[in-house]
N, CA, C and O atoms as a MOPAC input file, in Angstrom:
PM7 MOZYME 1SCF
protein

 N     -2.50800 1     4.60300 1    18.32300 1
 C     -1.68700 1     4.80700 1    17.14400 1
 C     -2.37300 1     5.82000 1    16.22800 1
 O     -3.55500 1     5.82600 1    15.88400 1
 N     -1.47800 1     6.60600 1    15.92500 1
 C     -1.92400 1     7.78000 1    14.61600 1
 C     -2.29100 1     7.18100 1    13.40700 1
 O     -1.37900 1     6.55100 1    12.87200 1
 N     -3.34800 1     7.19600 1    12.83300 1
 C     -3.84700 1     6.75600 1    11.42600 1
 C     -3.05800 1     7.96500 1    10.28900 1
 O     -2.26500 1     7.63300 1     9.40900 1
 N     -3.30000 1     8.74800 1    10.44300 1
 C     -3.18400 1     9.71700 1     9.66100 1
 C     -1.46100 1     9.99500 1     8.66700 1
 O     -0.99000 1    10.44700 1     7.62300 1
 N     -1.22300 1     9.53200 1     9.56200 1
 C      0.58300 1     9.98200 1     9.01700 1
 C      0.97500 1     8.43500 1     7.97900 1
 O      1.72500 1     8.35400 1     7.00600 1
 N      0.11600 1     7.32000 1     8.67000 1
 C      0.79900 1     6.55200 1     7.15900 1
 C     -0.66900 1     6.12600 1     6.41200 1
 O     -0.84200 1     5.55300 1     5.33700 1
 N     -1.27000 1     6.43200 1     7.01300 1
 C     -1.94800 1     6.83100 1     5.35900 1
 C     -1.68900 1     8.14600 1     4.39000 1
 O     -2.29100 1     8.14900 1     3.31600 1
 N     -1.27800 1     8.68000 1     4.54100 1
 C     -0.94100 1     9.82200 1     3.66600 1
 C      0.62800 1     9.47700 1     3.17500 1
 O      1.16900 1    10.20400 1     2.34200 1
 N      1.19800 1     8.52300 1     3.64500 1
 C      2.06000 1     7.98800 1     2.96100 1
 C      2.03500 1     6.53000 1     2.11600 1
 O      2.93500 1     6.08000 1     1.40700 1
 N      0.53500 1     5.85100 1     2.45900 1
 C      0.61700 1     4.78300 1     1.74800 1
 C     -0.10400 1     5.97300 1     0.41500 1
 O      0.20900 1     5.62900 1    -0.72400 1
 N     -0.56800 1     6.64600 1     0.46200 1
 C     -1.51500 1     7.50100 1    -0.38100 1
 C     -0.25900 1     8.12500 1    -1.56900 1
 O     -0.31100 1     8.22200 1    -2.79500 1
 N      0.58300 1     8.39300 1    -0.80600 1
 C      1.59600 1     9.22600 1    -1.66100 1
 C      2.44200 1     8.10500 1    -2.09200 1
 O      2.84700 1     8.59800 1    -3.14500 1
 N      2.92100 1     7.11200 1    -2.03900 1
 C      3.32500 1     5.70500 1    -2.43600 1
 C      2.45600 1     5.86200 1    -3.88300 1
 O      2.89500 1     6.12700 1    -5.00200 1
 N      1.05200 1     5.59900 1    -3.45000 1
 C      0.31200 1     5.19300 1    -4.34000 1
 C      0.48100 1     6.17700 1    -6.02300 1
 O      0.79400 1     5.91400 1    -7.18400 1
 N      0.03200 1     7.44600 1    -5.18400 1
 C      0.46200 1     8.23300 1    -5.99900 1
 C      1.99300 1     8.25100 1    -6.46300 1
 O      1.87100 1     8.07800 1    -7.67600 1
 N      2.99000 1     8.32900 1    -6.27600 1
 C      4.31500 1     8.49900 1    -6.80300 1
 C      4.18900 1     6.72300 1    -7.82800 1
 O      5.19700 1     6.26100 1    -8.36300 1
 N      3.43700 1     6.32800 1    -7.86900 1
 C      3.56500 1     5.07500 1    -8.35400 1
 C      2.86200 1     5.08600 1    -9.54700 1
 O      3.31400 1     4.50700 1   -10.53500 1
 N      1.74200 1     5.71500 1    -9.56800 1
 C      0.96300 1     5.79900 1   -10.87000 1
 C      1.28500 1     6.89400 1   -11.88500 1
 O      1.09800 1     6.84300 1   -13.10100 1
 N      1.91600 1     8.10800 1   -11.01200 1
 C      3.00400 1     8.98000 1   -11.92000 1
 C      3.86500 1     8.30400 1   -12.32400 1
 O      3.99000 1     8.73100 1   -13.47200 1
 N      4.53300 1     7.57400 1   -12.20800 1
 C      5.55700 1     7.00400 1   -12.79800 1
 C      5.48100 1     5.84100 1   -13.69900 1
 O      6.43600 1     5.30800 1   -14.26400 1
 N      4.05100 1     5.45500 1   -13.78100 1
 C      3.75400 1     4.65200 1   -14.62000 1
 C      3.26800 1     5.56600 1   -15.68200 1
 O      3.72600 1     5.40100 1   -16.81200 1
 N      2.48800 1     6.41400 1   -15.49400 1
 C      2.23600 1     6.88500 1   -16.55800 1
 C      2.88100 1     8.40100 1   -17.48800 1
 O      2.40700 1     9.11400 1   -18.37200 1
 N      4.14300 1     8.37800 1   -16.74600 1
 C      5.61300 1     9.03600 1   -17.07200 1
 C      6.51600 1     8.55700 1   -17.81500 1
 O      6.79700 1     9.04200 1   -18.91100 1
 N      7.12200 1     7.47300 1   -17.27200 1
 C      8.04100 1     6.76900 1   -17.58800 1
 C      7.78700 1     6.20900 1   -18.98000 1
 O      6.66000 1     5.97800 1   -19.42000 1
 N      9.00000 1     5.99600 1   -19.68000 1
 C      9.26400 1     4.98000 1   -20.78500 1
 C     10.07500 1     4.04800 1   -20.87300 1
 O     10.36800 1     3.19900 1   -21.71500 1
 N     10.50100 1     4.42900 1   -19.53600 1
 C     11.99500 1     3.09000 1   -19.53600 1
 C     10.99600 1     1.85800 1   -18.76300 1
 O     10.09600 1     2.03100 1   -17.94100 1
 N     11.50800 1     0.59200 1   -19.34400 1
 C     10.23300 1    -0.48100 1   -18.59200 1
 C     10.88800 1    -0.96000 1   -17.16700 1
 O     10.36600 1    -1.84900 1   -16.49300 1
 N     11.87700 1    -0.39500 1   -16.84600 1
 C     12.52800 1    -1.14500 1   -15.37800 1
 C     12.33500 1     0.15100 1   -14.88500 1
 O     13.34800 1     0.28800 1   -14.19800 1
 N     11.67200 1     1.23700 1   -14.78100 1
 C     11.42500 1     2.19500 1   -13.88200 1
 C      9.74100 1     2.20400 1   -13.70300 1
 O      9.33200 1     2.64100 1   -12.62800 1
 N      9.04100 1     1.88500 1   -14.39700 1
 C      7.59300 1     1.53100 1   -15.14500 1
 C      6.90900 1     0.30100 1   -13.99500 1
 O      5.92700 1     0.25400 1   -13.25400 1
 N      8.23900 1    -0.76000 1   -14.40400 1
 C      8.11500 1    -1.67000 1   -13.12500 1
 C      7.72900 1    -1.42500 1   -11.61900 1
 O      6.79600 1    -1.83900 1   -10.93200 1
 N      8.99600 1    -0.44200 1   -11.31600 1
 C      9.44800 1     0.26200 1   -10.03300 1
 C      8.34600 1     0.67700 1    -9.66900 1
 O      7.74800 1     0.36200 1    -8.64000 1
 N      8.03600 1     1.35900 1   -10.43600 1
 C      6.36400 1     2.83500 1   -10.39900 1
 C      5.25600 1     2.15100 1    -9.72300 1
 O      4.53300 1     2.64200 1    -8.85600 1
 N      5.17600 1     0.53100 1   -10.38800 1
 C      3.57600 1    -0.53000 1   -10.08000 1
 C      4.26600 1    -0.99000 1    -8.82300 1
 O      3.44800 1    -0.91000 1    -7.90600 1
 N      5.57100 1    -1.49400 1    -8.33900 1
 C      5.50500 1    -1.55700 1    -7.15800 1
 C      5.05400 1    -0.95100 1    -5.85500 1
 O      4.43100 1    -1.31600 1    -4.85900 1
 N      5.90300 1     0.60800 1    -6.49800 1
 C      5.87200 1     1.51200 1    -5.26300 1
 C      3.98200 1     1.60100 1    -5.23300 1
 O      3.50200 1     1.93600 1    -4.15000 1
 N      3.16900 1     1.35700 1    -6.18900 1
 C      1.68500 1     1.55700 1    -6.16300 1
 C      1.57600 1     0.15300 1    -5.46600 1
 O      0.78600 1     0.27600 1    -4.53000 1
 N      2.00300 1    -0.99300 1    -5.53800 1
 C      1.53800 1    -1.96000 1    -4.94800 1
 C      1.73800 1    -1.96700 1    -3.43100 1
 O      0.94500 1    -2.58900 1    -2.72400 1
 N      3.06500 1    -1.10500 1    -2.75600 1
 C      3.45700 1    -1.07300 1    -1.55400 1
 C      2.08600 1     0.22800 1    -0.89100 1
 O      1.45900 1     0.28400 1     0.16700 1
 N      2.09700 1     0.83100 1    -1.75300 1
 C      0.91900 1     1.69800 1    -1.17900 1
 C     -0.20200 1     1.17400 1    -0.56200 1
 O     -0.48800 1     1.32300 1     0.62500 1
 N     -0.91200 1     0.47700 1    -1.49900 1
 C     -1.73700 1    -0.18500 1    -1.14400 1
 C     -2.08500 1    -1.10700 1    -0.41800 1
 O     -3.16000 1    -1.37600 1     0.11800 1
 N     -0.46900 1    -1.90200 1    -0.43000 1
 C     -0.94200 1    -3.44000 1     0.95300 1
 C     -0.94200 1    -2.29600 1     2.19000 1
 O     -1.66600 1    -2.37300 1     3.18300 1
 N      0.05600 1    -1.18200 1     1.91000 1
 C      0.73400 1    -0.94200 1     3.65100 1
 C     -0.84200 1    -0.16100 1     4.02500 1
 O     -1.03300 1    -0.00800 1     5.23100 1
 N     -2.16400 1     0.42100 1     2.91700 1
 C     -3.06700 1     0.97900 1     3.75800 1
 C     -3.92800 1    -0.11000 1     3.80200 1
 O     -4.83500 1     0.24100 1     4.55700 1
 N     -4.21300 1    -1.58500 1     3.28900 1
 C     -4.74000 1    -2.82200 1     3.81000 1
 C     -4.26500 1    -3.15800 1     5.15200 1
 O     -5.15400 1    -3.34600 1     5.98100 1
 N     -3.04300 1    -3.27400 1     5.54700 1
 C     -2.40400 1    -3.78900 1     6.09800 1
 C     -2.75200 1    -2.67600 1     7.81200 1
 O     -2.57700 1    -3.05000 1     8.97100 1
 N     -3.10900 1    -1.72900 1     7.46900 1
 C     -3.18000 1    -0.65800 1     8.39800 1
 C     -4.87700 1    -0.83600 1     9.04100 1
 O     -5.34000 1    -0.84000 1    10.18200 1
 N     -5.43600 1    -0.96600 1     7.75000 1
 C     -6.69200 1    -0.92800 1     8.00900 1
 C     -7.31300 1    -1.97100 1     8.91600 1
 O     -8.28500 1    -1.81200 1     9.65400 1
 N     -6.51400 1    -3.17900 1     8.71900 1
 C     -6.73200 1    -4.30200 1     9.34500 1
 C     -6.12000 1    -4.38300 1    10.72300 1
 O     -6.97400 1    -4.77300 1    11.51900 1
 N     -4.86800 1    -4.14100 1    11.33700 1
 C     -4.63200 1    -3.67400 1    12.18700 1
 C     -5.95400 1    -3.06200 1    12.93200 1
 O     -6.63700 1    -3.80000 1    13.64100 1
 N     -6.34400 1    -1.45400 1    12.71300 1
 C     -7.15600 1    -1.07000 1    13.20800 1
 C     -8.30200 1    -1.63100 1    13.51600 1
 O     -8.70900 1    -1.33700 1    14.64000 1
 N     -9.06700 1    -2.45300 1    12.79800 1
 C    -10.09100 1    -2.98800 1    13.06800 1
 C    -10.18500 1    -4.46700 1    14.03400 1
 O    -11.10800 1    -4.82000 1    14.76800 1
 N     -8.48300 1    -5.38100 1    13.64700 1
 C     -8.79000 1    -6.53200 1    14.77500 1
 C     -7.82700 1    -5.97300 1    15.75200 1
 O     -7.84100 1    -6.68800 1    16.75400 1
 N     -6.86100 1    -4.82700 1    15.89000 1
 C     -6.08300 1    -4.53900 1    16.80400 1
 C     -4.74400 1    -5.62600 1    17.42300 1
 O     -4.17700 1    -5.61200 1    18.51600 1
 N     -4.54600 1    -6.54000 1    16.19800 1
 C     -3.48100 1    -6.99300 1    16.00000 1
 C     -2.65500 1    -7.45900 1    15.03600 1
 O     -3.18800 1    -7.84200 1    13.99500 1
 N     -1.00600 1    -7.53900 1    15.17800 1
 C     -0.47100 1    -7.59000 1    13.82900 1
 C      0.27300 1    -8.86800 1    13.38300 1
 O      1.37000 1    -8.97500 1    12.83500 1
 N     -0.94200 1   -10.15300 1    13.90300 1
 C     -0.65000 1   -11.71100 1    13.97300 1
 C     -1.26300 1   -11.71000 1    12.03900 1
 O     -2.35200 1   -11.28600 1    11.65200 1
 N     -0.47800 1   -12.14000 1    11.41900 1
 C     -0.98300 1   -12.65300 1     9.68800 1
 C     -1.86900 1   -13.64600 1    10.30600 1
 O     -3.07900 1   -13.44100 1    10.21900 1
 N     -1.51900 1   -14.51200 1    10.81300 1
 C     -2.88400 1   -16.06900 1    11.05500 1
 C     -3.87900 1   -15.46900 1    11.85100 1
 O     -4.45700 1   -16.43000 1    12.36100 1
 N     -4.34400 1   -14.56600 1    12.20100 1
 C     -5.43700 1   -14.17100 1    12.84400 1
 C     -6.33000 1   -13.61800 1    11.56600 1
 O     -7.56100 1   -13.62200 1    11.54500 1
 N     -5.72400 1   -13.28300 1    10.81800 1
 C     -6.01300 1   -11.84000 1     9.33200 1
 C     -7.18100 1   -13.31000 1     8.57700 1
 O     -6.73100 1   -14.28400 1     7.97300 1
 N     -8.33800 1   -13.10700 1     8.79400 1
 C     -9.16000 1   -14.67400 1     7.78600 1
 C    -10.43200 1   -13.69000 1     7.51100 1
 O    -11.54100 1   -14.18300 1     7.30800 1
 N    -10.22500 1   -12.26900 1     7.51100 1
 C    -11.05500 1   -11.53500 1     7.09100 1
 C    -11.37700 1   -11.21900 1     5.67400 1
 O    -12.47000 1   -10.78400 1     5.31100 1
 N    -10.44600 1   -11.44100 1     4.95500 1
 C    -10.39000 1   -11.50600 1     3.58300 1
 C    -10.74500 1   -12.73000 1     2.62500 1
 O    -11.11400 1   -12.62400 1     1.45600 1
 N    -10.54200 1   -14.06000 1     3.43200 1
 C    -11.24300 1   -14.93400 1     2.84500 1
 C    -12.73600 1   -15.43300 1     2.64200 1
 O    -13.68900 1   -15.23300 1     3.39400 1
 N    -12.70700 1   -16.19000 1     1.34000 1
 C    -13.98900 1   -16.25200 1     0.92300 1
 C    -15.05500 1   -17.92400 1     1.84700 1
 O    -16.23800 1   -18.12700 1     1.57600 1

C-alpha cells in the first residue's frame, strides 16, 4: 500500500481545518474546520497503525493503551 497519497491528504484535511478555524467567524463553520482537523488526524493515526501491525482489526489496536 502507498503511504504517501493519504497522508498528504490527512495533512491537507488537517490543514484546510485549521484555516478555517482561524478564518472563519461563523461558529457552525468554525465547528466544521476542528472536525475536518480532527478527521485529519485520526485518518494519519489510523494509517500509521495499520502500517506498523499490518492490520485493520480495532481489537487488535492495544497499542495506545496505558
Amino acid at each position: 500500500m502507498i503511504v504517501q497519497p493519504v497522508l498528504v491528504v490527512a495533512a491537507a484535511l488537517f490543514s484546510l481545518g485549521i484555516y478555517g478555524i482561524l478564518v472563519r467567524r461563523n461558529a457552525v463553520m468554525v465547528l466544521l474546520s476542528i472536525a475536518a482537523a480532527e478527521v485529519g488526524i485520526g485518518l494519519a493515526i489510523v494509517l500509521m497503525l495499520f502500517r506498523n501491525r499490518q492490520t485493520a482489526n480495532i481489537n487488535e489496536f492495544d497499542l495506545m493503551k496505558w
